[in-house]
N, C-alpha and C positions, 0 to 999 in steps of 0.2 A: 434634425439636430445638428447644429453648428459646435464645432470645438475652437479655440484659440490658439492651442499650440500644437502642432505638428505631434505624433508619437513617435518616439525614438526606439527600434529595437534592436535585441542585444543578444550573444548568449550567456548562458547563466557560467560562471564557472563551474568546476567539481563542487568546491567547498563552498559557493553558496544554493547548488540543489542539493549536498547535504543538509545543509542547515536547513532550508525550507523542509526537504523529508521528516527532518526532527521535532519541529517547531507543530506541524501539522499532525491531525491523527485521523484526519477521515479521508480516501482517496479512493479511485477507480479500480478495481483490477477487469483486465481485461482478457478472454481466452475463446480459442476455439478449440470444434473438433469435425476435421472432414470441412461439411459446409456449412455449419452453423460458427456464429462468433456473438459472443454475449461479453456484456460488461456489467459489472455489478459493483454498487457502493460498499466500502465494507472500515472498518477501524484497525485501526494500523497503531505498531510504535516500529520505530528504524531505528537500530541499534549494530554498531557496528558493521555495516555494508549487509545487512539482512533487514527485511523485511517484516513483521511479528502480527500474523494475526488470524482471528478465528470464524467458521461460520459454520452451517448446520450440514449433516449428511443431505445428500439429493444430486441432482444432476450434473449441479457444478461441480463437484468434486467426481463427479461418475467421469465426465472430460479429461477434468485437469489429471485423472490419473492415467487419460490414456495420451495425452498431449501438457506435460509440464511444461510447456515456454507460457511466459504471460508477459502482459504489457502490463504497469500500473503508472495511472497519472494523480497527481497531488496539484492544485491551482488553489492561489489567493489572489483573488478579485476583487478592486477598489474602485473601478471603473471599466468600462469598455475598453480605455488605451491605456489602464493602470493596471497591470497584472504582471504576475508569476508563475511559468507552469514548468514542471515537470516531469516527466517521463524514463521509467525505468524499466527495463527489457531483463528478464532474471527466469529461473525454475524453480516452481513451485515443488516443495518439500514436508510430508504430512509430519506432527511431532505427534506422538503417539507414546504414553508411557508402556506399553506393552507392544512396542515394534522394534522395530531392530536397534542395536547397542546404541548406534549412533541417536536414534531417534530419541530413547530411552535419557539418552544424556543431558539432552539440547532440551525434552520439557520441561523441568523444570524452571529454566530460564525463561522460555515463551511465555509460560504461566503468569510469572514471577512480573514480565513487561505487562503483559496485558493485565496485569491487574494494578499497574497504578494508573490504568484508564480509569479502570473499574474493576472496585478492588473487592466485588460480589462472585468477579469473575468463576465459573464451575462451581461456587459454594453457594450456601443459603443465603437467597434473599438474591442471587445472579437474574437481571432485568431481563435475559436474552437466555434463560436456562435450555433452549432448543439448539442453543451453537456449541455443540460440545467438542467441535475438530478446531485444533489450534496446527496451525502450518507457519512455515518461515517462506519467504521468496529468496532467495539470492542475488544480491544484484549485481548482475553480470556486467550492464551500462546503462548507465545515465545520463540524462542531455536532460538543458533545462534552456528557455528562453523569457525572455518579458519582453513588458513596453510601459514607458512613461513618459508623461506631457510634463513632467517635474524637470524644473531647471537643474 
């Protein structure tokens, strides 16, 4: 495969890996624990320097409670030397309406995001009624890069 133009790359500013974070809603998170490291697709909203999203009790969560740091990456891909990625380093935080004060406070807002993904979200007629844990990431830093053949 031949290209034309040379790819030019860059880093992302703050305010434009915000707005990709925004813009986007399905992304990586990534965690270990000891000697394992897994990554998992999962659906997101970013909302004020946090992270908003839910998935089902199991192993991953059995980790992420004994190892809260995570990596998660977010990519829009146009081409091979046309893209946008990503990458936020933060700790994961369960929102739990019967955990502690803070937790108690903060879901209804997580709730509230994830359901204008999908607004079935925990109620009748929820597509993914097995994801009952809603957590937040914090995003402690993010770095984001591209590249494009575009004049």
């Amino acid at each position: 495969m031949s290209t034309s133009a040379r790819p030019r790359f860059s880093q992302l500013t703050r305010d434009e890996a915000e707005r990709l974070l925004e813009r986007n809603h399905v992304g990586r998170m990534a965690f270990s624990f000891r000697d394992h490291v897994d990554i998992e697709p999962i659906h997101y909203v970013y909302f004020e320097g946090w992270i908003y999203g839910r998935t089902s009790p199991g192993e991953k969560m059995t980790m992420i409670a004994h190892h809260p740091y995570v990596a998660f990456e977010v990519d829009e891909v146009e081409g091979i030397f046309d893209w946008r990625s990503v990458v936020v380093q933060g700790t994961v935080y369960p929102l739990d309406p019967l955990g502690s004060p803070n937790e108690q406070l903060v879901y209804p807002l997580g709730l509230e995001l994830l359901r204008t993904l999908v607004p079935e979200t925990l109620d009748e007629g929820d597509p993914t009624p097995f994801r009952t844990l809603l957590f937040r990431i914090h995003v402690r830093e993010v770095t984001g890069r591209s590249s494009t053949t575009k004049p």
